[in-house]
C-alpha positions in Angstrom: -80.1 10.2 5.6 -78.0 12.4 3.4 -75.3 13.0 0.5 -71.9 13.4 0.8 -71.3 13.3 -2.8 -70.0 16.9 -2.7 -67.7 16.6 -0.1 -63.9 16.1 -1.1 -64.6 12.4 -0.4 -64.2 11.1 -4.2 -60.9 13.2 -5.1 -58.9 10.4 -3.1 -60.1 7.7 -5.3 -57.0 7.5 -7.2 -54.7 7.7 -4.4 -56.7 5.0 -2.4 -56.6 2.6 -5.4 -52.9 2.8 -6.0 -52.1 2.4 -2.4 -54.0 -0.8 -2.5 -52.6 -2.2 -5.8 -49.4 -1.3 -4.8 -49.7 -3.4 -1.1 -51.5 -6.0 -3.3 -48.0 -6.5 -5.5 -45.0 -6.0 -3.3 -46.9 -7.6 0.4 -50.4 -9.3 0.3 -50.6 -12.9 -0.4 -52.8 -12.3 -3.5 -51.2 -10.1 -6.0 -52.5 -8.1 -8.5 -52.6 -10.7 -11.4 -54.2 -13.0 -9.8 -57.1 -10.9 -8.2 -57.6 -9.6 -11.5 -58.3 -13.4 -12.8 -60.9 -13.6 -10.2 -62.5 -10.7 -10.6 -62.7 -11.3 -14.1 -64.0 -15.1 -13.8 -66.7 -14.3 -11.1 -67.6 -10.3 -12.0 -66.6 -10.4 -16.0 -69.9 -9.2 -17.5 -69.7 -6.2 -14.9 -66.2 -5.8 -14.3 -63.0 -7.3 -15.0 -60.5 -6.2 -13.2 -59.1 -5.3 -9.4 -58.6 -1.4 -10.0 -62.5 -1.7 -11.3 -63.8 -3.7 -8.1 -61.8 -0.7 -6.0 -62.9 2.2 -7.6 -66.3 0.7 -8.4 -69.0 3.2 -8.6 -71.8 3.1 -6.3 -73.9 2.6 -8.9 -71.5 -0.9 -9.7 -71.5 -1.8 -6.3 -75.2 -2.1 -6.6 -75.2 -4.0 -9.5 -72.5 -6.4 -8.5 -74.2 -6.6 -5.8 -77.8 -7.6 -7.0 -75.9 -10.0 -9.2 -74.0 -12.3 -6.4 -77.8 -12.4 -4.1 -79.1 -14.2 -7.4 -76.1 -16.6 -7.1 -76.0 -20.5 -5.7 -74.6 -21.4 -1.8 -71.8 -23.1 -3.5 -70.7 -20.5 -6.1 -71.3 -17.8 -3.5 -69.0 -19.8 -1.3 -66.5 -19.6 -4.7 -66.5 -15.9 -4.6 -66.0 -15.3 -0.8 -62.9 -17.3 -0.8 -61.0 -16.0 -3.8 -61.8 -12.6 -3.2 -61.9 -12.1 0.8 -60.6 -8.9 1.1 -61.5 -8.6 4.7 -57.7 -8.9 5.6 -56.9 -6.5 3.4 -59.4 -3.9 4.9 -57.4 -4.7 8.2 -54.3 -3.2 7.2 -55.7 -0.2 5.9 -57.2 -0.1 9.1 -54.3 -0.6 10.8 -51.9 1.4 8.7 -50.2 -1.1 6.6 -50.2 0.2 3.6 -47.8 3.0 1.4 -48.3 5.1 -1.6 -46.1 7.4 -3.9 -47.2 11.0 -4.3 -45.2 13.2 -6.1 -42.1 11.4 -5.6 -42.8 12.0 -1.9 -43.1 8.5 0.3 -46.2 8.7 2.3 -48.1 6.7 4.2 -51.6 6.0 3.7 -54.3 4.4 5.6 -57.6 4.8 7.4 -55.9 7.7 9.3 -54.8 9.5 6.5 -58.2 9.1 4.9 -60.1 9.8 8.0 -58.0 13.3 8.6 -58.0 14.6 4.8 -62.4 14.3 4.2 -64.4 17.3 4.7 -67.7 15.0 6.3 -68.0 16.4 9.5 -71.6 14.4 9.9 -72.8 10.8 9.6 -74.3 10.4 6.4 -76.9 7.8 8.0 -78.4 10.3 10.6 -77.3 13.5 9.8 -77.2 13.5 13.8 -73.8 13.5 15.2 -70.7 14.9 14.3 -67.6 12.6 12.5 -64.0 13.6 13.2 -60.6 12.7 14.2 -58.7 14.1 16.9 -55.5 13.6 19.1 -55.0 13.3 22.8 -52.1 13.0 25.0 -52.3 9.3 26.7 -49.2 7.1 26.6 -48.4 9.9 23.7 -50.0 11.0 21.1 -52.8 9.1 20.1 -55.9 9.2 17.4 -59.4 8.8 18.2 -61.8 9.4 16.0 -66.1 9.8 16.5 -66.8 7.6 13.6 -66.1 4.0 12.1 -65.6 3.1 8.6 -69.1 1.6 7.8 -69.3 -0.8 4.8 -72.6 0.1 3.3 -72.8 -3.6 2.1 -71.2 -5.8 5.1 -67.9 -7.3 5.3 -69.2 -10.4 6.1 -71.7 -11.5 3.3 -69.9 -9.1 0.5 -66.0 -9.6 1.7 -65.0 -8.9 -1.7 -66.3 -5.4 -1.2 -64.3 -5.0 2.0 -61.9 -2.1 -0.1 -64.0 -1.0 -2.8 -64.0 2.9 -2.2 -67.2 4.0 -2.2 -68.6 0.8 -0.3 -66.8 3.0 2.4 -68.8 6.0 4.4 -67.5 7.8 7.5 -70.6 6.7 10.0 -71.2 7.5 13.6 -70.8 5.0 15.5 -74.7 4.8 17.0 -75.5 3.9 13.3 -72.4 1.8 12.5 -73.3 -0.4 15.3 -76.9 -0.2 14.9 -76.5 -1.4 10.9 -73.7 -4.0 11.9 -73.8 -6.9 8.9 -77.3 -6.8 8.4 -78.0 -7.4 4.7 -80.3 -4.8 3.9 -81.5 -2.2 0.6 -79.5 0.6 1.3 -78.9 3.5 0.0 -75.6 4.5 -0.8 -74.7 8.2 0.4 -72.2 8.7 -2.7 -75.2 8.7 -5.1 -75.5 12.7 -6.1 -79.1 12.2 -5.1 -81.1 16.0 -3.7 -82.6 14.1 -0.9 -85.1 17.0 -0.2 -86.4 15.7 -3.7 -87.0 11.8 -1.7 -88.1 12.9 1.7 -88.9 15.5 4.5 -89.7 16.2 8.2 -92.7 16.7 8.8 -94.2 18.7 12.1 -97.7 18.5 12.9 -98.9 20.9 15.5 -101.2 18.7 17.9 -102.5 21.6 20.2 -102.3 25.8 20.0 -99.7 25.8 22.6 -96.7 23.5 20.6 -94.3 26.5 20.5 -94.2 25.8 24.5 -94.9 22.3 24.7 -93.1 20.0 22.8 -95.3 17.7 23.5 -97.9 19.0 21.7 -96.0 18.4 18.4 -95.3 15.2 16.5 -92.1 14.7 14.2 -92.9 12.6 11.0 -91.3 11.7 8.2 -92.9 11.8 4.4 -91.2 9.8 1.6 -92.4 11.0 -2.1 -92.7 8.5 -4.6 -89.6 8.8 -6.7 -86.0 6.9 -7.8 -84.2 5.9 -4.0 -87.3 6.2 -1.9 -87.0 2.7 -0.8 -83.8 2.4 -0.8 -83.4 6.0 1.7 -86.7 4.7 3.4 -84.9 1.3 4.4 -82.1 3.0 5.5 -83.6 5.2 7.9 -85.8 2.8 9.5 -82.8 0.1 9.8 -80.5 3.1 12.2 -83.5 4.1 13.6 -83.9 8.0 12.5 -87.0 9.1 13.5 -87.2 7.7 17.0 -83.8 9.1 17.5 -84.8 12.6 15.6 -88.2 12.6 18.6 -85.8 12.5 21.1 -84.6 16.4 20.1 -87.5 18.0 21.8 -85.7 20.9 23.1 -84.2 21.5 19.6 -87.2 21.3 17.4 -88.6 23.7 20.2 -84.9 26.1 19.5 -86.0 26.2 16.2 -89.1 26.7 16.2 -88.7 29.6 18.3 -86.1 31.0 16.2 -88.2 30.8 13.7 -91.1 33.1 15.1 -88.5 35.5 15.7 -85.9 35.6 13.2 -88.6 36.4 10.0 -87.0 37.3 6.8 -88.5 40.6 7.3 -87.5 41.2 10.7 -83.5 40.2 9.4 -83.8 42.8 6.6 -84.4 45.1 9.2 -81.7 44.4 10.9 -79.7 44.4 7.8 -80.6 48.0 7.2 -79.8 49.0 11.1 -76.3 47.5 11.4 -74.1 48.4 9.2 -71.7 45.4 9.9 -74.8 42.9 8.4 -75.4 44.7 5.4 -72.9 43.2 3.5 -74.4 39.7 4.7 -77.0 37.6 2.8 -80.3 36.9 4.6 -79.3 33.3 3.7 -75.5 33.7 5.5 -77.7 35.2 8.4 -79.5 32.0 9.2 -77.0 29.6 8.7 -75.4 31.9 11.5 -78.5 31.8 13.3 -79.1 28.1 13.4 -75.7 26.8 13.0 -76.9 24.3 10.3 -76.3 24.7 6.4 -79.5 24.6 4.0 -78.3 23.2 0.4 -78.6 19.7 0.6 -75.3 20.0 -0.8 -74.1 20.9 1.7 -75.7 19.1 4.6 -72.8 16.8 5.3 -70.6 19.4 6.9 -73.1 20.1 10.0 -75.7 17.7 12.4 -79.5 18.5 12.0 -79.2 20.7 8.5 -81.6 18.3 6.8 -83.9 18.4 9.8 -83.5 22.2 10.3 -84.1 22.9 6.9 -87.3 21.0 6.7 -88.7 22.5 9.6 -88.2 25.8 8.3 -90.1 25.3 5.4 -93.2 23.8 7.0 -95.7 26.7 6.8 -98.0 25.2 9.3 -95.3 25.9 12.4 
């Protein structure tokens, strides 16, 4: 479980929000008027308008949220039918909907959202990689590794079905794994150091672990601070540890890496090569290990979190 609040993610809020409004006025069969009416009845001491309930923070979507569970069947019921975006979310998916930039027509959709972000991992896992790519079958066509996940389903919050930041780029192991199940999640928009919530934990069973990886034991320790149950619930619901035990061979990689490539050992090779000199011991292990080590920074490459933590257990 990570943050990909410092990806490039959030600089197409505005763009994703007029091209919505704008479909909303000129082709859906709720304009813009008239969702703003409901949004106001049903959401008005939060929100009060449709722009809001799209570009809704994730700290709103939480509290909208918390707010409708405390509601009745019947005025739950209310809600779902005057604000089911779920159709709407379709067309984006499927590329029905335009916006205006810089006088330029262009289209926008899940595509053009999917190919612009710089998360290149699933912010649930942190285990496999999320991208789009083309390939030549009955032309030129888009797959892409990931699904749009709605961190608060489609099916008990349809009215959240567009909000932007109910929207993460998730693999689709954890997409299908977290599949309308109405649970505390945490919301990987929050700018939230998750090294400050939780951390991998190795504990050596037997002398010979650096050999055997069955000899070592991969846990996970949650400190007792703001989002720990919420990053706790999320992990368990997609399964992240069990998956993360799995990696035997590549705790065992890095482990071995790191009995070899000591900080001292790297300045020394610093001060033999003259090509490395100019390079940070930091640059040096992100080379290394092919993983980045500012939680920053950890959407942009599988296992960082995991690496990271491993390499600052003292005891391995």
């Amino acid at each position: 479980m990570i943050t990909v609040h410092y990806s490039n993610y959030k600089s197409f809020l505005d763009i994703h929000s007029d091209a919505i409004i704008g479909y909303c006025d000129n082709h859906f069969n709720k304009c813009t008027t008239q969702l703003n009416n409901y949004v106001n009845t049903h959401f008005g001491s939060i929100i009060t308008d449709f722009e809001s309930l799209i570009k809704a923070s994730p700290e709103t979507l939480k509290e909208i949220k918390e707010y409708f569970d405390k509601l009745t069947i019947k005025e739950k019921k209310k809600i779902r039918n005057d604000l089911n975006l779920k159709t709407l979310y379709g067309y984006f998916v499927r590329g029905g909907i335009y916006f205006s930039s810089n006088k330029i027509t262009e289209k926008y959709n899940s595509k053009y959202l999917a190919n612009k972000i710089d998360i290149f991992t699933c912010p649930y896992c942190n285990e496999n990689y999320t991208y789009s790519f083309e390939y030549k079958k009955r032309g030129n066509q888009i797959r892409r590794t990931f699904d749009w996940d709605h961190i608060y389903s489609k099916k008990d919050y349809p009215f959240f079905a567009i909000s932007f930041f109910n929207l993460v780029p998730a693999c689709k192991v954890c997409n299908q794994i977290k599949l309308d199940q109405n649970k505390k999640y945490f919301n990987p928009h929050l700018s939230v150091n998750v090294d400050d919530v939780y951390f991998y934990d190795i504990n050596p069973i037997d002398a010979g672990f650096i050999s055997d990886t069955s000899k070592l034991q991969l846990n996970i320790i949650f400190k007792d601070v703001k989002y720990k149950d919420e990053i706790k619930e999320t992990i368990s619901v997609v399964a992240q540890l069990n998956r993360f035990r799995c990696h035997k061979e590549l705790i065992k990689d890095i482990l071995n890496k790191k009995r070899i490539y000591t900080d001292t050992y790297l300045a020394k090779l610093k001060n033999q090569n003259p090509i490395l000199k100019a390079i940070s011991i930091g640059e040096l292990k992100k080379t290394i290990y092919g993983v980045y080590f500012d939680h920053k920074d950890y959407y942009k490459r599988p296992f960082s979190k995991l690496t990271s933590d491993i390499l600052k257990n003292r005891y391995v």
